[in-house]
N, C-alpha and C positions, 0 to 999 in steps of 0.2 A: 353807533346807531344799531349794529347790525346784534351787539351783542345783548342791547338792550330789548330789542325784539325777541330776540332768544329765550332772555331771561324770563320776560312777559308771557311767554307760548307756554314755556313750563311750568311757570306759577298756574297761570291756567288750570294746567292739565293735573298739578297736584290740589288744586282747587276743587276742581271737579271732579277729582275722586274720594275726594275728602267727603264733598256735600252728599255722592250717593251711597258711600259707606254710611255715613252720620245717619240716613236716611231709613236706611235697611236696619242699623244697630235697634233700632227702640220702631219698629213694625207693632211688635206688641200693646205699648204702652199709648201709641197713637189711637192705636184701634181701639184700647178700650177707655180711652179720653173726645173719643166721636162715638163712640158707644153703638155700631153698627160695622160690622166685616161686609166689604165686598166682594162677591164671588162669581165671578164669568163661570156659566154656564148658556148651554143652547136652548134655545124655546120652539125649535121645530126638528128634535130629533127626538121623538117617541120611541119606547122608553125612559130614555135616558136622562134629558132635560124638554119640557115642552110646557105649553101654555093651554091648560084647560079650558072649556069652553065658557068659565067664570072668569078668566084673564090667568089664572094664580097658577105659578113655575110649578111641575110637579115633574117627579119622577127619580129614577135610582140617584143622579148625583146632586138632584136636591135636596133628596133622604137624605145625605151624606152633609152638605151643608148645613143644614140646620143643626145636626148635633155638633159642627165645628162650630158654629154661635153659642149653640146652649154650654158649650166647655167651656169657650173662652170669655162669654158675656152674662153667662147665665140665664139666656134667653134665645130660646130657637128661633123665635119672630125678630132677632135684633142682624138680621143677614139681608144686605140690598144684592138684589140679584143683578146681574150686568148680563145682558143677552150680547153673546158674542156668536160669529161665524168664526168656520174652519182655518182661514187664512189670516185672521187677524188675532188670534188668541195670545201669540207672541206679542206682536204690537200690544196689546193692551195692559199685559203684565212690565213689559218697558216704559210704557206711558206711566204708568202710576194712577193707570184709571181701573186696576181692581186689584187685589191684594192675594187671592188665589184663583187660580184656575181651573174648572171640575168638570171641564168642558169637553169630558168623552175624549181624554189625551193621551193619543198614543206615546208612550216613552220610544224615541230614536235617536241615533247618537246623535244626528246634523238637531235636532233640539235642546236634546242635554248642553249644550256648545252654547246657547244662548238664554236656558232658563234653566233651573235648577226643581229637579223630582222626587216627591219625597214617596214612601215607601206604595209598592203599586199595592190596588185597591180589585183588579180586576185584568181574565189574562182577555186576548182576541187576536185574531187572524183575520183575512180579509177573505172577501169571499165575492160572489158575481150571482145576481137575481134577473132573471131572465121570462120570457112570457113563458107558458108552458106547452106550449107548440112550438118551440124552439128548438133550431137544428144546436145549441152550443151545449153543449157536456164537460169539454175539457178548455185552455186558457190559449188549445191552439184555433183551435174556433173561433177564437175574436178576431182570427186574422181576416178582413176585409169586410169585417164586420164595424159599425160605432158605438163606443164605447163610452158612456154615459159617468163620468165622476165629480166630485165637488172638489175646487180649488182647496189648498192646503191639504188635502189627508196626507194621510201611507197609502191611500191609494193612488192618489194623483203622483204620488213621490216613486210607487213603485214601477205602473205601467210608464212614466217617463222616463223613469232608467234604466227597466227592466225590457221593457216591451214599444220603444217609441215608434215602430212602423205601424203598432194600432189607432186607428184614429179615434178620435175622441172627445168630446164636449164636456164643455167643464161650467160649472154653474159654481155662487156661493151660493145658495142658501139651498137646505136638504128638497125642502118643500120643492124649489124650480128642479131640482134634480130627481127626483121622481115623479113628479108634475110630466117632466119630459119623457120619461121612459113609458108613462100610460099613455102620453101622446103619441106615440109611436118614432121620437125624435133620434133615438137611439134603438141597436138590435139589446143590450143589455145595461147592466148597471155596475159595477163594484163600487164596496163601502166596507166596516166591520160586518163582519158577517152575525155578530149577536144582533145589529141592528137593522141585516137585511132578514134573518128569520123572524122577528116581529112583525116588521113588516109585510112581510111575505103573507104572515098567517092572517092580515089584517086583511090582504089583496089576494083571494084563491086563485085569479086568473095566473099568478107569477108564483114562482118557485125559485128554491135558491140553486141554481145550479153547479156552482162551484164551491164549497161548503170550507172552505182551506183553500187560501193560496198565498205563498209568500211564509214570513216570519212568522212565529207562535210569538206573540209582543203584549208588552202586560200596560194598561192604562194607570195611571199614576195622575194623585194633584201635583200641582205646578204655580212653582212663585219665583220672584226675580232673580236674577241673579246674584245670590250672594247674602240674600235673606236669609242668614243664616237662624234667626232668631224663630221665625213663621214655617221655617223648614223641620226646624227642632220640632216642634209645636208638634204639626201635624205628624210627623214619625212616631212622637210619644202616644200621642191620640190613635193613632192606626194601631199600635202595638196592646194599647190599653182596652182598644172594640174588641180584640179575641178575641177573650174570656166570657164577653156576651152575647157570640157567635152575632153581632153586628151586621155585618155584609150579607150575612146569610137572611136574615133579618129582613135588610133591608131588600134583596130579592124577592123575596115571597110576597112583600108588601108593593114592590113596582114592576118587579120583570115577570114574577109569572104569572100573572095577567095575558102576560102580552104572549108567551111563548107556549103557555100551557104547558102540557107530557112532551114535546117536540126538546127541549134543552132543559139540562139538569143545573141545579144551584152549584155544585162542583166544577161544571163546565165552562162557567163564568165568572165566581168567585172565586179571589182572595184573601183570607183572613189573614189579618194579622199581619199584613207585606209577607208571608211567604209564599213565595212559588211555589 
């Protein structure tokens, strides 16, 4: 009996690796037999990805998306947006409730480990936005201070490994997590620092006071693990935007808006996945 249960446990487990390779082999062919890509992106992280005050997804990684539609469907309008938060971005590429990721994704090895990066799009470092009456200049200054982050970053990942005698409040969604900092809930904030100098320039009373801290880390899309087909895809795709300085492109047309003369197109962009 014992070895019948044996047997059963591994046909299982060669069963269910069977179904999610099967799964992952033909990503492509599904997608363009529903004739629509889903793509997790954020809707309250200006620049980036966010929701205009006509409802409609706009910003650098949904620039970015639609030309992964218009490649692979031949129509930029043929991409369902999936508004994801910070912490569940993984979760939703293993669920198989979105097909890419464009969700302002820091590449880190503890995520390489559970989803697979195809070539980065964009570099960042994290950085700390503070009032501008504020005694904090350097990352020793946060000591006895609270510290304001959204669950799942590299920021949440750093000050908890890096710094855990700081204290600190953690919200999902960007909006409560600066929502809190103009309430006065916390003394400062850490995030990408691309996307606290937008903000910053949006909000004159705050500054970014730590401009750099931690790893120089490059954002990259992101698909399940083992997709090897939707991986390819978008590598070829990324390699093929040089030649029409693309990303650079797509900056002028969402981030410097946001940034103005304060951050240069070089300082943010990627072409082509090289560093």
């Amino acid at each position: 009996m014992k070895k019948i249960f044996l047997l059963s446990f591994f046909m299982a487990l060669i069963l269910s690796a069977c179904s999610k390779s099967n799964s992952n082999e033909n990503t492509i062919e599904k997608i363009k037999e529903q004739g629509v890509i889903r793509i997790g992106v954020f809707g309250d992280k200006p620049p980036f990805g966010y929701l205009d005050a006509q409802g409609k997804n706009q910003g650098y990684d949904v620039y970015f998306a639609k030309r992964i539609a218009k490649e692979l469907l031949g129509d930029e309008s043929k991409v369902q947006f999936v508004l994801v938060e910070a912490a569940n971005r993984v979760e939703f590429l293993e669920s198989n409730k979105v097909d890419v990721i464009l969700a302002n994704f820091t590449k880190t090895p503890e995520r390489e480990a559970v989803v697979d990066f195809a070539l980065p799009y964009m570099k960042v470092a994290l950085g700390v936005v503070a009032p501008k009456n504020s005694d904090i200049k350097t990352v020793d200054d946060l000591k006895n201070k609270t510290l304001i982050i959204n669950k799942g970053t590299t920021a949440d990942a750093y000050f908890t490994k890096n710094m855990p005698e700081i204290k600190t409040i953690k919200f999902d969604q960007n909006t409560e997590t600066f929502a809190a900092l103009i309430g006065k809930r916390g003394d400062a904030l850490s995030h990408d620092n691309a996307l606290l100098f937008a903000w910053a320039k949006e909000n004159p009373n705050f500054e970014v006071v730590i401009k750099e801290l931690g790893n120089h880390d490059v954002i990259a899309p992101a698909v399940k693990k083992g997709d090897m087909q939707m991986l390819n895809f978008i590598n070829d795709l990324i390699i093929k935007l040089e030649s029409e300085q693309f990303f650079h492109k797509a900056y002028d047309e969402t981030l410097k808006p946001f940034f103005g003369d304060d951050v240069k197109a070089d300082d943010v962009v990627i072409e082509g996945g090289k560093i």
